[in-house]
C-alpha positions as CSV (number, residue, x, y, z in Angstrom):
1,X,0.0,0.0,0.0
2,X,1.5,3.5,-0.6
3,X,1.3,6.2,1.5
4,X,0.0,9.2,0.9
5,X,1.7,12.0,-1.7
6,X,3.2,15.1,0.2
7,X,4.8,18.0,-1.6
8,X,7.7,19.5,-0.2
9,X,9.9,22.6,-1.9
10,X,13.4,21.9,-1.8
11,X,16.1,24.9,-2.3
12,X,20.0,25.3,-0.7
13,X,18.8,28.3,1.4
14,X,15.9,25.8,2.7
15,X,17.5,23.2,3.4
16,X,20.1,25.2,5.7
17,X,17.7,27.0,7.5
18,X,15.3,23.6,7.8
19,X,18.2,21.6,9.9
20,X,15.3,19.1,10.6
21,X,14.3,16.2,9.1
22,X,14.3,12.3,11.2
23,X,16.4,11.7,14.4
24,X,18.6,9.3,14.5
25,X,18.4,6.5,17.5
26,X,21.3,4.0,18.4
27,X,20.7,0.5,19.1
28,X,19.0,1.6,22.7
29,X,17.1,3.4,21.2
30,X,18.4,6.9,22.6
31,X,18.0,9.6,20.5
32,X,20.9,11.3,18.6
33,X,21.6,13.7,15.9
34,X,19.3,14.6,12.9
35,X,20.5,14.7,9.5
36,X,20.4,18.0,7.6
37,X,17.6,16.6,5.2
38,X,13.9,17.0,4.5
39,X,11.3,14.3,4.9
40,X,9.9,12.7,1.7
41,X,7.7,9.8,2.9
42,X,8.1,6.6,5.0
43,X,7.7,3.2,4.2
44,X,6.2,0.6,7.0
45,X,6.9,-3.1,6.3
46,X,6.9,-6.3,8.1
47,X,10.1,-7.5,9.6
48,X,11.3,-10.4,7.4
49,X,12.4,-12.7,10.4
50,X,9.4,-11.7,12.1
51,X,6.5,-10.3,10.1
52,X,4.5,-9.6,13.2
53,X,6.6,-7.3,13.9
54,X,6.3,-3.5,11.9
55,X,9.7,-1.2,10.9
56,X,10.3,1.5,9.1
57,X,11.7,3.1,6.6
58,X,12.0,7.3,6.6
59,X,12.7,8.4,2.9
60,X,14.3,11.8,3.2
61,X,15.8,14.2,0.3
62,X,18.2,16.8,0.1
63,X,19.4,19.3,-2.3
64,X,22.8,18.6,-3.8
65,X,23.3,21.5,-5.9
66,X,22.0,23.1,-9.5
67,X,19.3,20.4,-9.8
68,X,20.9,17.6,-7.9
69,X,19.6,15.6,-5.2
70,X,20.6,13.2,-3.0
71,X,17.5,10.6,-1.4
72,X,18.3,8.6,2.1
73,X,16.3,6.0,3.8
74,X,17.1,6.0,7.7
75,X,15.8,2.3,8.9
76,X,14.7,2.2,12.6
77,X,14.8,-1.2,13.5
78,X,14.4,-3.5,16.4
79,X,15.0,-6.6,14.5
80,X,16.7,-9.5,16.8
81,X,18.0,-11.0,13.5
82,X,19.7,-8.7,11.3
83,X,18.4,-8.5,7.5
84,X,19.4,-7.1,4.3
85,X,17.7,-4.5,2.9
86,X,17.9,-2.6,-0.5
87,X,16.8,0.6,-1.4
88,X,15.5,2.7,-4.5
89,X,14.1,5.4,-6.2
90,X,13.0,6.2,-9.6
91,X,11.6,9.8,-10.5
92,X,10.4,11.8,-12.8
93,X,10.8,15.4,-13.8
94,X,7.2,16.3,-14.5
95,X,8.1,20.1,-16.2
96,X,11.1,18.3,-18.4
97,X,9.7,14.9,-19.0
98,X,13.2,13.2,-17.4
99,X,13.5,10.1,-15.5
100,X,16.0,8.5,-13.5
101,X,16.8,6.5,-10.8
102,X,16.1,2.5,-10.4
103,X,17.9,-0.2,-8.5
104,X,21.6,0.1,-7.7
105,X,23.8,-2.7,-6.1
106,X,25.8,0.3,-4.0
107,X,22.5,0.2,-2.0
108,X,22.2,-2.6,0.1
109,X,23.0,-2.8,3.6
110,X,22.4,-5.0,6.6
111,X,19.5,-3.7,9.3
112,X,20.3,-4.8,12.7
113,X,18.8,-3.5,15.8
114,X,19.3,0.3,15.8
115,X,19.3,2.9,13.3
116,X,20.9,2.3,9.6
117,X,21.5,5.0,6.8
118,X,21.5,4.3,3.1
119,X,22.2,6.9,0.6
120,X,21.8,6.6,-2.9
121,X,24.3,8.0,-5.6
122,X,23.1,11.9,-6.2
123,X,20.5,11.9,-8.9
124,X,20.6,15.2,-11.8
125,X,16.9,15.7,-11.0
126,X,16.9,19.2,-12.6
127,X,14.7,22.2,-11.5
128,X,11.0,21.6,-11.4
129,X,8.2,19.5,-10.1
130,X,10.0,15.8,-9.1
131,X,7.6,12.6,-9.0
132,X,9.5,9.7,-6.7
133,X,8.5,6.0,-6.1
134,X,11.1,5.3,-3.1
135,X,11.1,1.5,-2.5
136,X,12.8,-1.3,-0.1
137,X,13.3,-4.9,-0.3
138,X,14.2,-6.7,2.8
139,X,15.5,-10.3,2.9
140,X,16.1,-12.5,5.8
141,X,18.6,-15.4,6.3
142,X,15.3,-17.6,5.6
143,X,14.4,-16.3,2.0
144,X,11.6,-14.4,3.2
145,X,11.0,-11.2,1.7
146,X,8.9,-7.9,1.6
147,X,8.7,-5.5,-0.9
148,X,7.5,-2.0,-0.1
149,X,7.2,1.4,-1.6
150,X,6.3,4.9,-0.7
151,X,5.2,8.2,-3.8
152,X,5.7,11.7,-3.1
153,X,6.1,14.5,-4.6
154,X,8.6,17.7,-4.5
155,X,10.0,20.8,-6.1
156,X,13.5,20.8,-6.7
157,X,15.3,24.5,-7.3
């Protein structure tokens, strides 16, 4: 299921002032510093060891410069059996009519009991109205998977 579309503006002078975006927690739980980023969408999914169990996924976007930006997903997790998740996203410039993004091997990392970061390569979004499917797929040790996405929408400067 997808969650809902937000729109968010990005621009350099934004995202400096904004100094918000998701906390990170260690593997207590505490909480510790928040990345300079804004929030994009979040993605809940069943833990693959134990699909009873919900984590998530916080999608989060930053502005890398003249039409580039750079998309995170910060995984809090309280697995007891660590997992391997990969992340994605594919957009679309809807003023230019450009696309990008997709799977990338550089993406996958193991989620353990804490907080994990994965950042994707900066994508040349360009300036204008950005359309993004952000997606994970976890696997556990057992083969199980789960396959999740989250759309949003945001202007990129």
């Amino acid at each position: 299921m997808r969650n809902p579309r937000p729109v968010a503006t990005l621009s350099a002078a934004a995202l400096v002032a904004f100094g918000g975006g998701v906390a990170s927690t260690t593997a207590s739980g505490e909480a510790g510093a928040a990345p300079a980023s804004t929030p994009l969408c979040s993605i809940t999914y069943p833990d693959p060891m134990h699909p009873m169990r919900a984590e998530y996924s916080m999608v989060s976007v930053e502005s890398a410069g003249a039409g580039a930006t750079t998309f995170a997903f910060h995984t809090v997790s309280k697995a007891l059996v660590p997992y391997k998740q990969q992340a994605s996203v594919t957009w679309a410039n809807l003023d230019t009519g450009r696309t990008g993004g997709g799977w990338d091997s550089n993406t996958v990392a193991e989620i353990d009991r804490g907080r994990t970061t994965i950042t994707l390569p900066t994508q040349q979004v360009g300036s204008g109205r950005i359309t993004v499917v952000a997606a994970v797929s976890n696997t556990a040790a057992n083969g199980w998977t789960s396959n999740l996405d989250c759309t949003a929408e945001y202007t990129a400067e």
